[in-house]
GUKEMI-932951 format. One record per residue (C-alpha): chain; residue in three letters; residue number from 1; x, y, z. Coordinates in Angstrom, 1 decimal. Each point is the difference from the previous one (the first is absolute). Layout:
# GUKEMI-932951
NODE c   r   k   east  north     up
NODE A ALA NUM      X      Y      Z
...
***
This chain:
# GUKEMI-932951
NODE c   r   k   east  north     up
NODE A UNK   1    0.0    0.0    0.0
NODE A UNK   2    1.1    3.5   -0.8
NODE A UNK   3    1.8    2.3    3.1
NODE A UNK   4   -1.6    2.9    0.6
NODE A UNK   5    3.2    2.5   -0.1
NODE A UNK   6   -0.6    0.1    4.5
NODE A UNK   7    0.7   -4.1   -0.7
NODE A UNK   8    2.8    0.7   -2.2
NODE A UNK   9    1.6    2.0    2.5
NODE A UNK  10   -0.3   -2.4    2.8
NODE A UNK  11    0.9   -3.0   -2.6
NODE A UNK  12    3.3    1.5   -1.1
NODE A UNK  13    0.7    0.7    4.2
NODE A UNK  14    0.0   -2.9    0.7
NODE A UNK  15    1.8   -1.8   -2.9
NODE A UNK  16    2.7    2.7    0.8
NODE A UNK  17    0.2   -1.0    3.2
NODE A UNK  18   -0.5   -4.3    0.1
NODE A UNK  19    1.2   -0.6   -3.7
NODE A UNK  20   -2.2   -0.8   -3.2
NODE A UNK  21   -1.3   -3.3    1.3
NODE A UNK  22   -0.5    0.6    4.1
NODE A UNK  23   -1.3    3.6   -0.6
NODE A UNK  24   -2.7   -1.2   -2.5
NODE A UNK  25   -0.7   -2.8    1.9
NODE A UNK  26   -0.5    2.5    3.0
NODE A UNK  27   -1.8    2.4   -1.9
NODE A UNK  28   -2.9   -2.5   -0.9
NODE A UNK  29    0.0   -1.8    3.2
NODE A UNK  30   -0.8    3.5    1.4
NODE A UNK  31   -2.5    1.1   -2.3
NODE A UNK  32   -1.9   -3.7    0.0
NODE A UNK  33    0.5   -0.1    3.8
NODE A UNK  34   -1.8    4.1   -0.1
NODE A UNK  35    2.9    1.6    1.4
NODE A UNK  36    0.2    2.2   -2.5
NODE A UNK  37   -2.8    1.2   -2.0
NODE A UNK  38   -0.9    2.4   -3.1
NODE A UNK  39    2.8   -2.0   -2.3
NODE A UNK  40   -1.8   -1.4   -2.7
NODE A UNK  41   -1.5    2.2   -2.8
NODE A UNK  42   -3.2   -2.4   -0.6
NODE A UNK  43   -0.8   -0.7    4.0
NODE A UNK  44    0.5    4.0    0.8
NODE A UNK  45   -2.7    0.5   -2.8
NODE A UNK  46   -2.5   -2.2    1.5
NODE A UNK  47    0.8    0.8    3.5
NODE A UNK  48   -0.8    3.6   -1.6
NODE A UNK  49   -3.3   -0.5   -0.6
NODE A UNK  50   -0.7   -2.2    3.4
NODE A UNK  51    1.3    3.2    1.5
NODE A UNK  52   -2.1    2.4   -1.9
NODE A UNK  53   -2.9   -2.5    0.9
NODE A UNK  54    0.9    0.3    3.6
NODE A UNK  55    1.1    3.5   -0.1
NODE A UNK  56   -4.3    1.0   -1.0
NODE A UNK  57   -1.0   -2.2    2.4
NODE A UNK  58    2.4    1.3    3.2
NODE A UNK  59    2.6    2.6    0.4
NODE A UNK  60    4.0   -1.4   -0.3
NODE A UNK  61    3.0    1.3    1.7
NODE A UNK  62    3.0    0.1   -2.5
NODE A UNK  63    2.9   -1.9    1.7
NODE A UNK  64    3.8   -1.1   -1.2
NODE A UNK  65    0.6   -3.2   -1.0
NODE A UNK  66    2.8   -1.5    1.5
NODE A UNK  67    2.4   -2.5   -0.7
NODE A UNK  68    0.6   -3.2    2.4
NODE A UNK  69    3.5   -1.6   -1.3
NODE A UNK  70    1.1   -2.7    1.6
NODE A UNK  71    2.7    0.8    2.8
NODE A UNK  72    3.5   -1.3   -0.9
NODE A UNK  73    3.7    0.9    1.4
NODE A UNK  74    1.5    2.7   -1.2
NODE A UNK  75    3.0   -1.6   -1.7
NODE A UNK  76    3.0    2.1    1.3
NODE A UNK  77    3.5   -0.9   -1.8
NODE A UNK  78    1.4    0.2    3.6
NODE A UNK  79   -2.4   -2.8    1.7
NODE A UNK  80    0.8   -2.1   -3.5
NODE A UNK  81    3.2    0.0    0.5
NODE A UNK  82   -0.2   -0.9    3.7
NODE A UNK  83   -2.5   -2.6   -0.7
NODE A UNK  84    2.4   -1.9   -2.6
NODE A UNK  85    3.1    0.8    2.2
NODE A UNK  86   -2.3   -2.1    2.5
NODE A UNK  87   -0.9   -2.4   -2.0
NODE A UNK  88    4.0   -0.6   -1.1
NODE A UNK  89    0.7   -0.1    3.2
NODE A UNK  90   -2.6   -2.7    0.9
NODE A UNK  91    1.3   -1.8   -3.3
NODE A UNK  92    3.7    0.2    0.9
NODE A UNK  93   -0.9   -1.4    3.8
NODE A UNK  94   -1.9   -3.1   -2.0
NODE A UNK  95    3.1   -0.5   -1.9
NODE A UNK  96    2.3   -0.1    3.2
NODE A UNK  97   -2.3   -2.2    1.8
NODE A UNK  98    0.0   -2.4   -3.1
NODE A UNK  99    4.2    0.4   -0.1
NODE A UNK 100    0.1   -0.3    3.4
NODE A UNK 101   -2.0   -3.2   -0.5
NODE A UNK 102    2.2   -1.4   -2.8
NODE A UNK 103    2.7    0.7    2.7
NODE A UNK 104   -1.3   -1.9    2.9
NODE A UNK 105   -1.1   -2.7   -2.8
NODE A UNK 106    4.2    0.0   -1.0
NODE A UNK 107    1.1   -0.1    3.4
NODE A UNK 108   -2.4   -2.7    1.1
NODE A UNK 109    1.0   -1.7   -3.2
NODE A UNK 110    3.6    0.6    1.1
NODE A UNK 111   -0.4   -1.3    3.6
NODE A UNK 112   -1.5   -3.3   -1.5
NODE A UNK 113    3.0   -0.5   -1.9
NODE A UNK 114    2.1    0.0    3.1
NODE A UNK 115   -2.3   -2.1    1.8
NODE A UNK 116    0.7   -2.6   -2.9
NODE A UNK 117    3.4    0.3   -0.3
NODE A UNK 118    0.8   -0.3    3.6
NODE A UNK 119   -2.8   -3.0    0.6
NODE A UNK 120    2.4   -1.9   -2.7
NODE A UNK 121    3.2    0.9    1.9
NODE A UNK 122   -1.8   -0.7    2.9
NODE A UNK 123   -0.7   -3.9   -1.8
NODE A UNK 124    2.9   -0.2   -1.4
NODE A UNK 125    2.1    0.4    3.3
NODE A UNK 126   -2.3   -2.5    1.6
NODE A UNK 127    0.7   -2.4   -3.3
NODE A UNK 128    3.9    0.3    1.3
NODE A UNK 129   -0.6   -0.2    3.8
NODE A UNK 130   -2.2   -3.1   -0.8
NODE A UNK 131    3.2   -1.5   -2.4
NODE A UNK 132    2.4    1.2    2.5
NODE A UNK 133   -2.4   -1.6    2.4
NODE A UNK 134    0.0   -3.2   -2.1
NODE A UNK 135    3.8   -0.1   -0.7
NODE A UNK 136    1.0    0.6    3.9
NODE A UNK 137   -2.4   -3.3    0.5
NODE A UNK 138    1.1   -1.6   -2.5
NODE A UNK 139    4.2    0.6    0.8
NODE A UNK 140   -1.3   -1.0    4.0
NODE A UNK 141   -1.6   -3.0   -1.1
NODE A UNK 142    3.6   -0.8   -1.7
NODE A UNK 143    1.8    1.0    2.9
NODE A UNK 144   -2.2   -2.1    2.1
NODE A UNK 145    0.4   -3.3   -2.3
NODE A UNK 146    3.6    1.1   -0.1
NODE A UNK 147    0.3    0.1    3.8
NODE A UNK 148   -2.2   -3.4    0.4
NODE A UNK 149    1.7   -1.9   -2.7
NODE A UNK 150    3.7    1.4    1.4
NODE A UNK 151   -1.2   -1.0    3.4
NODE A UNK 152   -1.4   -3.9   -1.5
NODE A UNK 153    3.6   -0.2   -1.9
NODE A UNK 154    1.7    0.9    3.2
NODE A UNK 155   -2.2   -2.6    1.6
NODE A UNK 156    1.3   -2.9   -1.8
NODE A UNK 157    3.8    1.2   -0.1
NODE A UNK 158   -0.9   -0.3    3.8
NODE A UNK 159   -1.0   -3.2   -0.7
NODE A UNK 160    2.6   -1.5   -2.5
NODE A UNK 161    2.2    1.1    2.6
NODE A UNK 162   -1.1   -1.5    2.7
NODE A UNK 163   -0.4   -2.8   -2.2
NODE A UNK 164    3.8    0.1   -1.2
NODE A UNK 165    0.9    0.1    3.3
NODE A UNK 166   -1.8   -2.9    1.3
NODE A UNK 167    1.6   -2.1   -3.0
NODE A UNK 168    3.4    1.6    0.9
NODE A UNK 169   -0.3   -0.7    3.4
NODE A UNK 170   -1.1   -3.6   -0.9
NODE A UNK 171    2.3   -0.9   -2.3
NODE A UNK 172    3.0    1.1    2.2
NODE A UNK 173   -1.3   -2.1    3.0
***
């Protein structure tokens, strides 16, 4: 529908001040919500003649029309700034948090090597004290069969002795 040149003027406000797209789309809004009135050409004439109609049956009171825009923030280049500096900073305390992460995940990673390596030293050295273990019982075991068998040998030297005696003895009487 055709803007009456009071719509025109609100119309090109507002895309001024939202952009092309969000100021048209809050122009409309407003004038279909009847925030703003007295913008379209075709509407204005036929509230014309409902307000002649009305205007012979009771008296009117001319008022302004006025304008209800949506409130939004005031963008100021200062706050923008702040507000990304803010949100970098938030960004930048994500990214420690995830390094610091990684870090804890290497130094756990780290510490689990360790644990392995020295649980395999730790199996290893009881491998040796076991063979050491092993050998020490074996070389007593020797010893011991040493010492029994040098003790039966000395035994029957004992004996063939007394033996060799006896016969000596015999023989010479």
């Amino acid at each position: 529908m055709p803007l009456t040149s009071k719509g025109e003027k609100i119309h090109r406000a507002m895309v001024e001040k939202y952009g092309k797209e969000e100021g048209e789309r809050i122009f409309y809004a407003s004038k279909n919500a009847g925030r703003i009135t007295g913008v379209d050409k075709k509407a204005d004439a036929e509230e014309k003649k409902d307000a002649e109609a009305e205007v012979k049956e009771t008296p009117t009171k001319e008022t302004k029309t006025t304008v209800k825009e949506p409130a939004e923030e005031k963008k100021d280049p200062k706050s923008e700034v702040k507000s990304a500096e803010m949100e970098l900073k938030a960004l930048e305390r994500e990214q420690e948090q995830s390094e610091e992460s990684q870090s804890r995940q290497n130094n756990i990673d780290d510490q689990k090597s360790i644990v392995r390596q020295l649980r395999n030293e730790m199996r290893e050295t009881e491998h040796k004290e076991r063979m050491g273990i092993a050998d020490a019982t074996e070389k007593l075991e020797y010893q011991q069969d040493r010492a029994t068998l040098m003790d039966a040998i000395s035994n029957a030297c004992d004996s063939l002795a007394q033996r060799m005696d006896a016969f000596a003895a015999r023989r010479s009487a």
